[in-house]
C-alpha positions in Angstrom: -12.0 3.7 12.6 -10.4 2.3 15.6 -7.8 3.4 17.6 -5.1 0.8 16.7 -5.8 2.0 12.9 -5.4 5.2 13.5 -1.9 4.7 15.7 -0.8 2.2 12.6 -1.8 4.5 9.7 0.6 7.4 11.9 3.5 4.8 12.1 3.4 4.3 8.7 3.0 7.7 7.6 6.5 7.9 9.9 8.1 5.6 8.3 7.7 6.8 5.1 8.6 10.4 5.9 11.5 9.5 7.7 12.5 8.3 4.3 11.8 4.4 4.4 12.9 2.9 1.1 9.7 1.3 -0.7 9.5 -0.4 -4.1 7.5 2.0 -5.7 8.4 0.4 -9.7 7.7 -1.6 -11.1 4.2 -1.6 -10.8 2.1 -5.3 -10.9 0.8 -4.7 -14.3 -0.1 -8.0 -14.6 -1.1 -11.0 -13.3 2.1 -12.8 -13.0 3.9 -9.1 -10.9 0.9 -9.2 -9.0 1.4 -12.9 -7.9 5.2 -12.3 -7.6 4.9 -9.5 -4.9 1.8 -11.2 -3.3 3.9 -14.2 -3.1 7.1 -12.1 -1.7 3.9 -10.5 0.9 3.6 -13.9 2.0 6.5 -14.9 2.8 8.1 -11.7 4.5 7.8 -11.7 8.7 4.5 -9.6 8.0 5.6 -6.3 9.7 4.4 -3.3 9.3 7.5 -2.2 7.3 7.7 -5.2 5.7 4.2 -4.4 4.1 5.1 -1.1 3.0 8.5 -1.9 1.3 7.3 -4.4 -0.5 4.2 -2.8 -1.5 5.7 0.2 -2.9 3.5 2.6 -0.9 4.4 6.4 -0.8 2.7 9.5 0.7 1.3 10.5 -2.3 -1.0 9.3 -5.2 1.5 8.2 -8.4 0.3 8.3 -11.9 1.5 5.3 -14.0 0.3 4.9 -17.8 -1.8 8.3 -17.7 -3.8 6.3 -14.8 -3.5 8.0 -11.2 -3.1 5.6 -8.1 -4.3 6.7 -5.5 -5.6 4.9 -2.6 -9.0 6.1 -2.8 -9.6 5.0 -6.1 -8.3 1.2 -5.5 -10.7 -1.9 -5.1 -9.5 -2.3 -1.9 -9.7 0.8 -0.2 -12.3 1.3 2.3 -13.5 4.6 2.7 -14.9 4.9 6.0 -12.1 2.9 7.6 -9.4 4.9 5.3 -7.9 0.9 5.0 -6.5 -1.3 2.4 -8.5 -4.5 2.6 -5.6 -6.4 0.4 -5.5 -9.6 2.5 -1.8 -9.5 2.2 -1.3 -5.6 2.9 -4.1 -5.2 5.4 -3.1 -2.0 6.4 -4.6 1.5 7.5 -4.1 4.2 4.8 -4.7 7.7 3.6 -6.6 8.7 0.3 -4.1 9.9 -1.4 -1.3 7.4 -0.7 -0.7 5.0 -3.2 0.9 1.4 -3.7 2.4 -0.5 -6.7 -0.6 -3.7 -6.0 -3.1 -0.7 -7.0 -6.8 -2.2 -9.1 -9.4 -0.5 -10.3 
């Protein structure tokens, strides 16, 4: 873990408790929601609050379908780093957050 990762993951964890609106639902269930808020990734300015909005991420793990999301259990969490390795979220997290782009 670096330093910059660990000052990002705390503005984040700001953000969110100071009550930044995310689009937490609906969740990419498929292919074509997954492309759609990828695409929407994209095309934002690519801040930090950007990321989080449109990625539906909250503070705390979300079950959907009987399936709980939680960061640590995502394909794209790195557990050492505590990061989400999403190309288009690339962004420092905690285990037990969560976000709508969430893969086994």
């Amino acid at each position: 873990m670096t330093d910059t990762d660990n000052a990002l993951r705390q503005e984040a964890e700001n953000l969110l408790k100071c009550g930044l609106k995310t689009e937490v639902f609906p969740r990419a269930d498929d292919h074509d929601q997954v492309q759609e808020i990828v695409g929407r990734l994209q095309t934002s300015d690519g801040s930090l609050e950007q990321r989080l909005v449109i990625g539906g991420f909250t503070l705390e793990m979300i079950e959907h379908e009987d399936i709980e999301q939680a960061c640590e259990t995502c394909m794209y969490y790195l557990v050492h780093r505590r990061y989400c390795e999403l190309p288009e979220l690339d962004v420092p997290v905690e285990a037990e957050w969560s976000c709508r782009l969430w893969r086994i």
